[in-house]
NULO-782688 format. One record per residue: residue in one letter; x negated, y, z of N, C-alpha, C in turn. Coordinates in pm, whole numbers, padded with zeros to 5 digits, always signed. Layout:
AXYZXYZXYZ;...
This chain:
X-00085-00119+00000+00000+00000+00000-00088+00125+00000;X-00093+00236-00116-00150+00344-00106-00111+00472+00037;X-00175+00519+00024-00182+00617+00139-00019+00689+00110;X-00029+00748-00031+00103+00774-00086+00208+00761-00032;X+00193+00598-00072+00320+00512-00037+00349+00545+00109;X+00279+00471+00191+00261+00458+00332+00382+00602+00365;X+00300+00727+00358+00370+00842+00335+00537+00859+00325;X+00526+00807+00183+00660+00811+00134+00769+00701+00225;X+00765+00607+00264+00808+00545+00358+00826+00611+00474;X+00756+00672+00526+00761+00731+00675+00860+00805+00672;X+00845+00915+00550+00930+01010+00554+01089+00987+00506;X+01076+00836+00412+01220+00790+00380+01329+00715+00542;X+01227+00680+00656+01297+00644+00765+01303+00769+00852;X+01263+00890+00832+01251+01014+00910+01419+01102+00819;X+01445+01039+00726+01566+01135+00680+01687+01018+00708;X+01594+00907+00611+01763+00786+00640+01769+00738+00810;X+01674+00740+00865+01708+00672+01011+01829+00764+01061;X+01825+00858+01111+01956+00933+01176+02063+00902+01096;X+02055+00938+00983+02173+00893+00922+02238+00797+00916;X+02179+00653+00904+02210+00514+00943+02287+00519+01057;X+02209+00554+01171+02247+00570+01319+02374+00619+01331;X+02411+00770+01287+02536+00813+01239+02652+00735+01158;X+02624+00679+01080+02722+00613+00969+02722+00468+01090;X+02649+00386+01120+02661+00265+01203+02780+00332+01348;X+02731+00440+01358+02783+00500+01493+02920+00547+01470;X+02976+00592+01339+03139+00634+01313+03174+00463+01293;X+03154+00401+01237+03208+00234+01237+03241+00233+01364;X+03135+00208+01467+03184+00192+01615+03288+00254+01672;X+03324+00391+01617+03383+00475+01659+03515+00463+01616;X+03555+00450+01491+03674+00396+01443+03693+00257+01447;X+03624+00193+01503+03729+00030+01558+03691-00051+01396;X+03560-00033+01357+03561-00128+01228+03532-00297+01302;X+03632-00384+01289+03563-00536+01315+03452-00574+01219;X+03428-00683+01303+03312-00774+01179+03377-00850+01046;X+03502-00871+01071+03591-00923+00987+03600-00793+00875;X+03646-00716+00922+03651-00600+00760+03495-00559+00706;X+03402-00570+00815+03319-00497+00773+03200-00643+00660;X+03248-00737+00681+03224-00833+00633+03274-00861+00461;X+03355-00818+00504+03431-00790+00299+03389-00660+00248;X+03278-00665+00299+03219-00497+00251+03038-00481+00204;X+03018-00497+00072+02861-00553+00076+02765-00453+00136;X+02656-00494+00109+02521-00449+00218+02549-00312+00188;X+02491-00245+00315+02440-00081+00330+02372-00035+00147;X+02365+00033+00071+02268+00046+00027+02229+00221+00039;X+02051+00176+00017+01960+00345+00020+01893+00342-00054;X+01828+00419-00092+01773+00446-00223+01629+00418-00202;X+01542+00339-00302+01415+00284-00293+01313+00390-00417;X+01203+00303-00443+01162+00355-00555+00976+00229-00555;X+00978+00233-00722+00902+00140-00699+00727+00132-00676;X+00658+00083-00642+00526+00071-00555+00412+00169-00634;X+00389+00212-00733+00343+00329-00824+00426+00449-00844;X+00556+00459-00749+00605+00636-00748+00547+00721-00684;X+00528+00661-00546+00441+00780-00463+00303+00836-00542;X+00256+00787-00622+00111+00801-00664+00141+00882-00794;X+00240+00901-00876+00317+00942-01022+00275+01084-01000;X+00227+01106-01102+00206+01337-01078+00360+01380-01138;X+00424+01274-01269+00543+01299-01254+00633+01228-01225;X+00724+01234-01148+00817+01207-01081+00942+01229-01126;X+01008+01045-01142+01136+01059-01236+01218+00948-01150;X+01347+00974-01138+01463+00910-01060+01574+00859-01169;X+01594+00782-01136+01744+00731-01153+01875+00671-01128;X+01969+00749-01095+02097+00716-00993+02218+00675-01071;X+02270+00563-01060+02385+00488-01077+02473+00546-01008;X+02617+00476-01033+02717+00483-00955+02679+00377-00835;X+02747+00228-00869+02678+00189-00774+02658+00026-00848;X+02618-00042-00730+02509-00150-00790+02634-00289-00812;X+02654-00373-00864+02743-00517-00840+02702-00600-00809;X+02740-00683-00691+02689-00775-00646+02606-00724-00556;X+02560-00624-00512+02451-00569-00414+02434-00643-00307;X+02315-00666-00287+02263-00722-00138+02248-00895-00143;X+02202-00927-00037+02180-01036+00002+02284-01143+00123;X+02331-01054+00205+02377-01181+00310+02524-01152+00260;X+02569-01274+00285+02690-01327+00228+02799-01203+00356;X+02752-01209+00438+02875-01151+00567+02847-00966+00543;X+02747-00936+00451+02786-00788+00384+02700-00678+00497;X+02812-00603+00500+02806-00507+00661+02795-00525+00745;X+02873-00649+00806+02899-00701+00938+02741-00744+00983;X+02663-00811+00871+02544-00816+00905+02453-00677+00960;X+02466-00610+00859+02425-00502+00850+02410-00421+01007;X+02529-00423+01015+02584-00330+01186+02522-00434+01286;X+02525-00535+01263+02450-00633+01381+02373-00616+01405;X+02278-00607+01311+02096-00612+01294+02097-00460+01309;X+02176-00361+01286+02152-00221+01379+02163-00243+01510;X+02255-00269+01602+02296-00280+01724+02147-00327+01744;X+02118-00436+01687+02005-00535+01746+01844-00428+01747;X+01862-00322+01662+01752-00286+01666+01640-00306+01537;X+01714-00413+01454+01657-00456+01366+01696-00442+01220;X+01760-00307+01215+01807-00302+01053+01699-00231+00982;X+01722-00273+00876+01575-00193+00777+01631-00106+00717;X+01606+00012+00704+01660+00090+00590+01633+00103+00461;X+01492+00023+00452+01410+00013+00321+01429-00168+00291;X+01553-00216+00301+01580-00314+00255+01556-00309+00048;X+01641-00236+00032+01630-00154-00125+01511-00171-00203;X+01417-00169-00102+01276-00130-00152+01220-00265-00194;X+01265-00389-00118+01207-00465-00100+01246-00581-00217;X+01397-00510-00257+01515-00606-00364+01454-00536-00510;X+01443-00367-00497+01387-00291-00612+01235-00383-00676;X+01166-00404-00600+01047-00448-00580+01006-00585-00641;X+01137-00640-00591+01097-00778-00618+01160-00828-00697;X+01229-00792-00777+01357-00798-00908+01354-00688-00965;X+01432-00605-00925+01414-00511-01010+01526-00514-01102;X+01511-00391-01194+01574-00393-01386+01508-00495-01455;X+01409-00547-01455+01299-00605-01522+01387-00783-01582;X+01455-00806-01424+01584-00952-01399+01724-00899-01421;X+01738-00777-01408+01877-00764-01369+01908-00700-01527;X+01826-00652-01609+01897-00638-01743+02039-00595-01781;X+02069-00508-01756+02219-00429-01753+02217-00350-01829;X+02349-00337-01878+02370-00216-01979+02272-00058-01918;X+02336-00067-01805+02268+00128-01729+02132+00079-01750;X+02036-00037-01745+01904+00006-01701+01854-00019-01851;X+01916-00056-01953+01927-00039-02080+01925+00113-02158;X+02006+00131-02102+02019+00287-02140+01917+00355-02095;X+01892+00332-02012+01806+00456-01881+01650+00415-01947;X+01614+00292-01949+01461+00298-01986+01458+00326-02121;X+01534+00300-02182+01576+00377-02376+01515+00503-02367;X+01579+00597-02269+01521+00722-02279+01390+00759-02218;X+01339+00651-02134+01212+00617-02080+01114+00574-02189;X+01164+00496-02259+01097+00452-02366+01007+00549-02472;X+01145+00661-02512+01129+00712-02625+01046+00853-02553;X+01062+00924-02395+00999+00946-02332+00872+00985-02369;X+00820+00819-02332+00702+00823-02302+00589+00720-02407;X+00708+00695-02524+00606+00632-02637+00623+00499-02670;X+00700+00444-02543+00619+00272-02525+00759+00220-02518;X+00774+00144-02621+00889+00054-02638+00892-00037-02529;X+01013-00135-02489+01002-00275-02449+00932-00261-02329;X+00958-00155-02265+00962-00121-02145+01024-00215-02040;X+01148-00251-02083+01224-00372-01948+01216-00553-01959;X+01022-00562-02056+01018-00665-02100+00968-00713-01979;X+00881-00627-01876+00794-00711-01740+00738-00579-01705;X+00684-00596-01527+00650-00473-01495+00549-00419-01594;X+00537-00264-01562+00451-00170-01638+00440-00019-01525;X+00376+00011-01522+00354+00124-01500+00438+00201-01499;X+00567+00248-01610+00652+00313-01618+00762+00250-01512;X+00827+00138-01525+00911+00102-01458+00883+00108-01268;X+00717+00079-01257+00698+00086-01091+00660+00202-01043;X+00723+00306-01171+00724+00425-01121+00799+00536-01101;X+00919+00512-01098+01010+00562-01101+01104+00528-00936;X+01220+00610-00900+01281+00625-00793+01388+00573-00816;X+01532+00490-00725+01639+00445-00791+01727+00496-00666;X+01830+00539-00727+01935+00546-00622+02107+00502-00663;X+02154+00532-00577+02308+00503-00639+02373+00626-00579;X+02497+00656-00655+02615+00757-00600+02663+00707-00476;X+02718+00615-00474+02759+00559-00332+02696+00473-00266;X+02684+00479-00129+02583+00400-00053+02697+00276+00020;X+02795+00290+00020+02910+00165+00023+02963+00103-00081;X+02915+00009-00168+03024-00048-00287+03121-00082-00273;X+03210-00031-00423+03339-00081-00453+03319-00230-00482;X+03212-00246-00630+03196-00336-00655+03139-00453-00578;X+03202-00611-00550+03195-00685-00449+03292-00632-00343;X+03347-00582-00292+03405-00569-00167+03542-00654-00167;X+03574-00676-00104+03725-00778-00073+03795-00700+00009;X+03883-00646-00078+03970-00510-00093+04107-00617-00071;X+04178-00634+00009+04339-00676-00021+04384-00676+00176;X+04523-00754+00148+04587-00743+00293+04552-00857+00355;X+04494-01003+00272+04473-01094+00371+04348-01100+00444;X+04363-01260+00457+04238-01275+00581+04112-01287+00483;X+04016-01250+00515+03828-01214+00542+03884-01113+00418;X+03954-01002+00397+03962-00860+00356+03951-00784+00420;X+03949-00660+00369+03940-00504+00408+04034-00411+00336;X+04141-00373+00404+04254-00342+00351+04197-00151+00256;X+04264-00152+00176+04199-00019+00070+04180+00089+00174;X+04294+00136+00240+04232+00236+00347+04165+00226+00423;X+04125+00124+00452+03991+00099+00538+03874+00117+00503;X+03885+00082+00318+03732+00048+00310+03716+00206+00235;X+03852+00229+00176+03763+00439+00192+03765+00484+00228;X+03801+00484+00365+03728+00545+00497+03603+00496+00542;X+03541+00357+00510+03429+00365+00580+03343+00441+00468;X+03362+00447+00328+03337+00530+00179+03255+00623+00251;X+03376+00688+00281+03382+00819+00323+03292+00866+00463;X+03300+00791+00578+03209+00807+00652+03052+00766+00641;X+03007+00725+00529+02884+00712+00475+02860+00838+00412;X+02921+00915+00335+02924+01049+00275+02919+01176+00390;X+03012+01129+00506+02953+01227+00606+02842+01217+00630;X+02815+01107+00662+02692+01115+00760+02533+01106+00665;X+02572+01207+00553+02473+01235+00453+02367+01114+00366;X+02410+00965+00388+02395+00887+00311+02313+00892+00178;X+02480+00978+00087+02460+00987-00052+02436+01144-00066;X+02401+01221+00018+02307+01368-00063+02243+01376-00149;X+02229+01471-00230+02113+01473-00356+02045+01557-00267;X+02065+01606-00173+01933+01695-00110+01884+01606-00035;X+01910+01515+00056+01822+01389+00148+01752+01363+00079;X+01829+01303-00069+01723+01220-00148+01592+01342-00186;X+01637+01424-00248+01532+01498-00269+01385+01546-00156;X+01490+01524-00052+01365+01558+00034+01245+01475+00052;X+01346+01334+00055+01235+01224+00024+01144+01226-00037;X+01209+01200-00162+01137+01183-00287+01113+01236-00377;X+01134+01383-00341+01028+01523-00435+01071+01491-00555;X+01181+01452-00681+01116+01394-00810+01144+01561-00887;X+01054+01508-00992+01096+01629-01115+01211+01622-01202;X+01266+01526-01227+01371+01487-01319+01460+01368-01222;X+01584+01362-01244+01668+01291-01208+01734+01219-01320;X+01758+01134-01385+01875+01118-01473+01997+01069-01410;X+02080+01115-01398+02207+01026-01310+02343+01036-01418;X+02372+00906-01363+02474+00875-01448+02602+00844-01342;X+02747+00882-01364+02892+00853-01261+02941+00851-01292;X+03073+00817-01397+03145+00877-01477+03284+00951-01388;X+03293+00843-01246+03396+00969-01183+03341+01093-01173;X+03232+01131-01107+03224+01241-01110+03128+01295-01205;X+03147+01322-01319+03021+01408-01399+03158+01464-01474;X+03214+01600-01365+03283+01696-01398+03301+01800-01352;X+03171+01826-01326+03106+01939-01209+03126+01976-01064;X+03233+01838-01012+03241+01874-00908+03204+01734-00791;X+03133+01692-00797+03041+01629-00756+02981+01661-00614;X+03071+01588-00463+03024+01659-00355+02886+01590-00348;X+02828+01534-00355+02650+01473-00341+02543+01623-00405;X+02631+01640-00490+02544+01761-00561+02538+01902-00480;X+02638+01884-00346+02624+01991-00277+02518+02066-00275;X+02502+02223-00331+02372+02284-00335+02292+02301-00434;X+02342+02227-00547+02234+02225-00639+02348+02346-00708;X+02274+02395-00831+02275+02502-00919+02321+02427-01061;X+02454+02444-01123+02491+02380-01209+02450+02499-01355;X+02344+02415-01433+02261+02561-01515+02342+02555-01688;X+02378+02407-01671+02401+02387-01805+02483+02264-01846;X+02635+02307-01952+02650+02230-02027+02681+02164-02141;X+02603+02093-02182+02537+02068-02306+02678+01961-02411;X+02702+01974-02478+02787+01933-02559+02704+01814-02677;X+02704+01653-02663+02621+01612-02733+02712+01556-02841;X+02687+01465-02936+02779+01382-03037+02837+01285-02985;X+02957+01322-02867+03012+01243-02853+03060+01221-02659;X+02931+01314-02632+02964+01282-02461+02854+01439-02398;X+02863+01479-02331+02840+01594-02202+02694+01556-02143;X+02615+01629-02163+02513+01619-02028+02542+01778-01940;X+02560+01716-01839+02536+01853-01727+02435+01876-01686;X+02285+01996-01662+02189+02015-01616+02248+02076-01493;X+02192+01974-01405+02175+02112-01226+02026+02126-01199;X+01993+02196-01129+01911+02230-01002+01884+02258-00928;X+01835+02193-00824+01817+02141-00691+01684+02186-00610;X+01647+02330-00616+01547+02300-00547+01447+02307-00721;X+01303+02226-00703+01224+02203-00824+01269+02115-00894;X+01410+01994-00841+01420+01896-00926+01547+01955-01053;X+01536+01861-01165+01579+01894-01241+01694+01787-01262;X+01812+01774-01279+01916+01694-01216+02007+01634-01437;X+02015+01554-01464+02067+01601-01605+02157+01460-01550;X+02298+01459-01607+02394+01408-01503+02500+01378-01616;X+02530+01277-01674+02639+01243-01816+02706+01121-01710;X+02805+01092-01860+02903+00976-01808+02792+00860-01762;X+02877+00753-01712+02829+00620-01696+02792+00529-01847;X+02651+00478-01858+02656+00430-02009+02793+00337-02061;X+02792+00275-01934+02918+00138-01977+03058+00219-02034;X+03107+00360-01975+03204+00405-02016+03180+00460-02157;X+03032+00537-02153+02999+00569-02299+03006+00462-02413;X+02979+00355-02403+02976+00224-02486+03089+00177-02508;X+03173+00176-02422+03346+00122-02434+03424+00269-02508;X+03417+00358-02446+03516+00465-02418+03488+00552-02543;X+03344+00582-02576+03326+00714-02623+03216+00635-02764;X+03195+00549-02783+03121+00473-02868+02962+00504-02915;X+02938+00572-02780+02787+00629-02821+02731+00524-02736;X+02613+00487-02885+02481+00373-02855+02356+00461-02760;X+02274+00331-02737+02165+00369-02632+02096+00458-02731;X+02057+00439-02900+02003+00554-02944+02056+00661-02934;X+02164+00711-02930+02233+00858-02918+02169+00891-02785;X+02206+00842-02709+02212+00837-02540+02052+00914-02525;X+01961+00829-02588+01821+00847-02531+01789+00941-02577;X+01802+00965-02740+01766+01105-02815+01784+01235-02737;X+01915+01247-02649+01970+01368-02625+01921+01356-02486;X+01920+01296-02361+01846+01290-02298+01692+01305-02268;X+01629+01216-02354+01458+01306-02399+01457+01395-02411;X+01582+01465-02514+01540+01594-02526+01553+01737-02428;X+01655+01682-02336+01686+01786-02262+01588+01781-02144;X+01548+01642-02135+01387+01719-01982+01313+01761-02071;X+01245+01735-02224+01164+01799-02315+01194+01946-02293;X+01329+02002-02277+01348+02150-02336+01331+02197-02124;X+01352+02086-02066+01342+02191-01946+01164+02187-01855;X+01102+02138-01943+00924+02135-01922+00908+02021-01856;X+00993+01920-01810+00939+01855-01686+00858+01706-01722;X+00886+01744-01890+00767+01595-01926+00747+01680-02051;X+00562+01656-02071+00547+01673-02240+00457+01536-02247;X+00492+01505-02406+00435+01390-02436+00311+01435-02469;X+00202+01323-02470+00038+01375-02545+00021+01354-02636;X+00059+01210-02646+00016+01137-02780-00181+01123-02797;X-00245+01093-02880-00354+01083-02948-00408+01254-02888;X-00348+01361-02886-00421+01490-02892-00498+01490-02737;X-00427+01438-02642-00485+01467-02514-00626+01454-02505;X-00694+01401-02588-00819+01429-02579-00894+01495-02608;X-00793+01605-02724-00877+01741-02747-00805+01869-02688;X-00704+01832-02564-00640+01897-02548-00688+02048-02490;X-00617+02157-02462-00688+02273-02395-00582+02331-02339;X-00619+02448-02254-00505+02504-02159-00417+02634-02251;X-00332+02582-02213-00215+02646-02262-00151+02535-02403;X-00190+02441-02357-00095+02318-02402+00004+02254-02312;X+00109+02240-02405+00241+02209-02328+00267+02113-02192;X+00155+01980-02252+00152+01907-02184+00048+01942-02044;X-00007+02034-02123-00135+02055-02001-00099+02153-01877;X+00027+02205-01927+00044+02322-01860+00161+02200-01731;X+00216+02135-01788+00330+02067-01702+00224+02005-01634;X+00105+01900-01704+00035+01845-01555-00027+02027-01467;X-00074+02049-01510-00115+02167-01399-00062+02239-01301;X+00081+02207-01370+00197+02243-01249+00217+02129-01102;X+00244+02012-01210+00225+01877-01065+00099+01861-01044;X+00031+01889-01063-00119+01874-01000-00107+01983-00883;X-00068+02092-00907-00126+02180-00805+00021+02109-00690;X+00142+02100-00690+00236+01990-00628+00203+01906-00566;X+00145+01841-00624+00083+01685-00539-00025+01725-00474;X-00104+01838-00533-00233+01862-00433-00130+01915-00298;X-00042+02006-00337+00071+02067-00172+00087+01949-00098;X+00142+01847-00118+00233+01764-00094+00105+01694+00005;X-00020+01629-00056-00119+01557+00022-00175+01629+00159;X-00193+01771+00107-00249+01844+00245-00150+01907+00324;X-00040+01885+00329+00073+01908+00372+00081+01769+00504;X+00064+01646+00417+00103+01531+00504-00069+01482+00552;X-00161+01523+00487-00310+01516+00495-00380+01679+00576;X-00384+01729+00679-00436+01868+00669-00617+01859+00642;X-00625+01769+00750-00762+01751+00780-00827+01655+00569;X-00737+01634+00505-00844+01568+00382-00930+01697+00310;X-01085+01626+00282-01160+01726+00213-01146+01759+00105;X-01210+01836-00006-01188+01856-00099-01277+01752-00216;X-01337+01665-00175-01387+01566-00220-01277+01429-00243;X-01238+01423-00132-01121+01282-00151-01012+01346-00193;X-00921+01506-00181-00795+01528-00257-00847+01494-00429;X-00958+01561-00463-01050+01534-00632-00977+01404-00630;X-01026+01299-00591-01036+01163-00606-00896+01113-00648;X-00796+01201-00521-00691+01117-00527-00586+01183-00634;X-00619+01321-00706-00545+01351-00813-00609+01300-00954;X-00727+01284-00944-00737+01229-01036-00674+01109-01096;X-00636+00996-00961-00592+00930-00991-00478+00878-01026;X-00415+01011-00947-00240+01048-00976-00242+01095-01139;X-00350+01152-01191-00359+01165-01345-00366+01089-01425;X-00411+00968-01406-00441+00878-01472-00385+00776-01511;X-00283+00784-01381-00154+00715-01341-00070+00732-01539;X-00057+00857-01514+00039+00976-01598+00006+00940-01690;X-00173+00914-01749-00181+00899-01872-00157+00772-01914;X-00193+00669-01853-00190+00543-01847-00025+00514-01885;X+00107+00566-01803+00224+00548-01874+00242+00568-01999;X+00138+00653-02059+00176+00692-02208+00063+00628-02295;X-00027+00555-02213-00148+00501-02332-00239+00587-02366;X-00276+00709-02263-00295+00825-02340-00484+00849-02246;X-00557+00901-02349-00680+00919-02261-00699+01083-02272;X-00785+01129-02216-00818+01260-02172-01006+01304-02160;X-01074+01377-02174-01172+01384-02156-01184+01425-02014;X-01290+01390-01962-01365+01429-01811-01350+01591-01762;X-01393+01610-01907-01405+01786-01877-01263+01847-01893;X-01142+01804-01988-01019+01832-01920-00974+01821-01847;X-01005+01696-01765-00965+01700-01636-01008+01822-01549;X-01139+01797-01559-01219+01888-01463-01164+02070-01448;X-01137+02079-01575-01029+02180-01620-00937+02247-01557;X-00868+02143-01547-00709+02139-01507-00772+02150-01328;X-00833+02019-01267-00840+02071-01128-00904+02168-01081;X-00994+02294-01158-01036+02390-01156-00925+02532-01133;X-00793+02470-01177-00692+02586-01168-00662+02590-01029;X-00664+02482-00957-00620+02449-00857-00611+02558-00748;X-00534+02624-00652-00567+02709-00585-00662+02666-00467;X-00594+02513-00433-00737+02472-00307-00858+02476-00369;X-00910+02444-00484-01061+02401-00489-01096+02571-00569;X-00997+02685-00620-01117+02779-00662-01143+02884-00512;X-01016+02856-00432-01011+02901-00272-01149+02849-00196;X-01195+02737-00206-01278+02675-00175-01431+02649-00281;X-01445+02707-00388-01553+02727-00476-01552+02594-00502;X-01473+02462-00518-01515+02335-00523-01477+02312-00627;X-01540+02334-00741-01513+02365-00923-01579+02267-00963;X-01553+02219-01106-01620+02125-01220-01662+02175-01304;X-01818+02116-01322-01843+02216-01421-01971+02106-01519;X-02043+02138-01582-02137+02071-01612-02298+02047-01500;X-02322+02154-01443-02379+02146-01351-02290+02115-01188;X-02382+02096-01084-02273+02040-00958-02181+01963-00969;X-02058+01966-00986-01992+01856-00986-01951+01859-01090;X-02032+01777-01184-01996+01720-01358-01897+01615-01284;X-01766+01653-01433-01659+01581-01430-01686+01470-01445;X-01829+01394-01521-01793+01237-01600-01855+01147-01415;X-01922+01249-01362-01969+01217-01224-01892+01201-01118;X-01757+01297-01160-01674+01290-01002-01558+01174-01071;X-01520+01118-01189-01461+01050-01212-01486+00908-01200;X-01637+00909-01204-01735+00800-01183-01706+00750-00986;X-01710+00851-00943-01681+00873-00806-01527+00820-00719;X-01438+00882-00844-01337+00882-00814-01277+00674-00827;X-01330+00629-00924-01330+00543-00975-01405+00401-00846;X-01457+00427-00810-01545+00357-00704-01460+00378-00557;X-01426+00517-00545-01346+00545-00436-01226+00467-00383;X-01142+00430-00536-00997+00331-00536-01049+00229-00548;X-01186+00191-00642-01196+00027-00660-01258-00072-00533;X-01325-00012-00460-01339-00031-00341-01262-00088-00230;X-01133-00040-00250-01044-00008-00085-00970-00156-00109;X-00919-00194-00023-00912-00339+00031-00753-00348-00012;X-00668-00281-00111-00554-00276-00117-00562-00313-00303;X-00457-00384-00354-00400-00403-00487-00381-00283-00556;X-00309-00208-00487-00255-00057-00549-00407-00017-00555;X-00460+00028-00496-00583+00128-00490-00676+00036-00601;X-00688-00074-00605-00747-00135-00751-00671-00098-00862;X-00553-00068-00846-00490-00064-00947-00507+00077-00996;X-00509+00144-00911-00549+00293-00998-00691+00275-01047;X-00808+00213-00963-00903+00232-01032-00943+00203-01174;X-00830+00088-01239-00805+00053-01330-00786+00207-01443;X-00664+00254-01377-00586+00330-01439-00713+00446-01458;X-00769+00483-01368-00863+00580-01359-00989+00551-01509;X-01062+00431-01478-01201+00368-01595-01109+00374-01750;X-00935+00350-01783-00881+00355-01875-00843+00455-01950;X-00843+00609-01829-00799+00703-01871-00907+00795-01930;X-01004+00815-01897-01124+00916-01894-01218+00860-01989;X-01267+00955-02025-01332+00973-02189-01436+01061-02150;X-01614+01043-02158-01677+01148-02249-01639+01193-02404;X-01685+01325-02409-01647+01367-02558-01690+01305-02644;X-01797+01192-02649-01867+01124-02707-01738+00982-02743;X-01641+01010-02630-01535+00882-02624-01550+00745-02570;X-01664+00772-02513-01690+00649-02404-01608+00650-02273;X-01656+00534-02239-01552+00566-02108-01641+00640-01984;X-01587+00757-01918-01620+00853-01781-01682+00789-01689;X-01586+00682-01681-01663+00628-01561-01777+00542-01526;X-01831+00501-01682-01969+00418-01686-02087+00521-01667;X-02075+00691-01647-02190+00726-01711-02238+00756-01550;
């Protein structure tokens, strides 16, 4: 587990723990048995997979909600037990995201959703087995109680309809399904979310966000909000689009690419990133999450030097390029972390003399391949793959 990660966990049981506590605590409070709460599937919270924390960009994707969700046959009732007991996880999600995934579960939505991931970021056949793109991304759902699975009727091991949207509903109090919790979590730059009940601007989860735009496509609506830095783009549910409105995953993805394209929060590189220079599109969006993720580390890091933050954006860069196949020279890098406000605050610049880039990447590279963790090999990977002398060798041999 990267330092990242570690991170990102802490802070996902520092927003969902109270809330759990709350939502477990109105059940108690309104007289839910184990019997109703049993025709009611697992809790769910929103995960994200083992290469997001480490992503310079940061991309989410929220369903309505999941079918079939969870694991124990008795639903909730489990759920509330193993709270009482002391022993509920809130990062159960993480562990189902993780270990299955879209990769098994192959559905129309995660069809759609990596389509526009795909076209994104270059790389077809994205939901053929993990990749980089897929373990890097955030997942959530609209509702943190499912419809789907629940045993909704008047007899025995049911949950009669007013029951079970009230307990709906007391998951929504007790801030569950926020787009601001989530955000707090998980910082992303782009959201894609899909609901089809609500993507009609009135959307209480969206409480707070800034509704900027809406977009009229061939055939179906994207709504842009914003939230804060995230960028929220919010259409029907694909399955309704596919039945209802007859737009394919190519329509779907085209118009989607294009609208985080038009709002900066991804540029593609392609082949150029290696001659790239500042005041390129793409260069300008990493320079933005670079100086982000540098906030974000010394924020949860005060005491890290300016030697190991180098290390660890680099590798958050490489991450980035590596989703797209894409390499970069040493000295662009060096570039880009030169804008940085910590390191020109601190004179800790790249240059050809002192700290030559093909040297601190060389550095950087040894730093992850070293550490006693999978992930941290795994960037070092990402790191020796990404970086280029101008000569086009690889950075990190020299």
């Amino acid at each position: 587990m990267s330092k990242e990660d570690e991170l990102l966990r802490q802070r996902h049981g520092e927003v969902y723990g109270p809330r759990v506590d709350e939502f477990f605590g109105s059940l108690e409070r309104e007289g839910y048995t184990d019997a109703e709460l049993a025709a009611v599937p697992e809790l769910f919270l929103p995960a994200c997979g083992p290469l997001y924390a480490t992503s310079l960009v940061k991309v989410a994707v929220i369903g309505q909600e999941t079918l079939r969700w969870g694991w124990d046959s008795e639903g909730l009732a489990a759920n509330r037990r193993a709270w009482k007991a002391g022993t509920f996880d809130p990062q159960m999600s993480w562990r189902i995201f993780r270990d299955t995934g879209p990769v098994e579960w192959q559905n129309r939505f995660w069809q759609y959703h990596f389509a526009v991931l795909e076209k994104v970021y270059g790389r077809p056949g994205l939901l053929a087995g993990h990749n980089a793109v897929l373990d890097g991304i955030a997942w959530s759902n609209r509702f943190a109680v499912e419809r789907n699975g629940a045993n909704v009727g008047d007899g025995e091991g049911q949950i009669r309809e007013e029951r079970f949207w009230k307990c709906r509903g007391l998951s929504e109090a007790a801030g569950l399904t926020s787009f601001r919790a989530f955000c707090d979590v998980f910082a992303p730059d782009a959201i894609l979310y899909s609901c089809h009940n609500d993507a009609m601007g009135s959307d209480s989860a969206l409480a707070g966000a800034e509704r900027v735009e809406t977009k009229e496509c061939d055939g179906f609506r994207i709504w842009t909000w914003k939230l804060g830095k995230t960028w929220i783009f919010q259409t029907w549910h694909p399955s309704y689009l596919a039945q209802w409105k007859g737009v394919g995953v190519e329509k779907f993805a085209d118009a989607l690419r294009d609208a985080m394209l038009d709002r900066g929060v991804f540029a593609p590189i392609g082949a150029k990133a290696h001659y790239a220079s500042d005041g390129d599109r793409a260069m300008e969006t990493f320079a933005r999450c670079l100086e982000e993720e540098a906030g974000r580390i010394v924020a949860s890091e005060p005491g890290i030097g300016d030697k190991e933050l180098s290390y660890r954006l680099l590798g958050a860069l490489a991450l980035e390029l590596g989703k797209q196949r894409a390499t970069m020279t040493a000295r662009q890098a060096g570039r880009l972390l030169n804008r940085l406000g910590r390191f020109k605050q601190n004179g800790y610049l790249f240059a050809s003399e002192g700290h030559g880039p093909c040297a601190v990447v060389a550095a950087a590279w040894r730093y992850f391949n070293f550490r006693e963790t999978d992930e941290s090999r795994q960037t070092a990977e990402f790191v020796a793959a990404a970086y280029t002398t101008v000569r086009g060798t690889y950075a990190y041999e020299e």
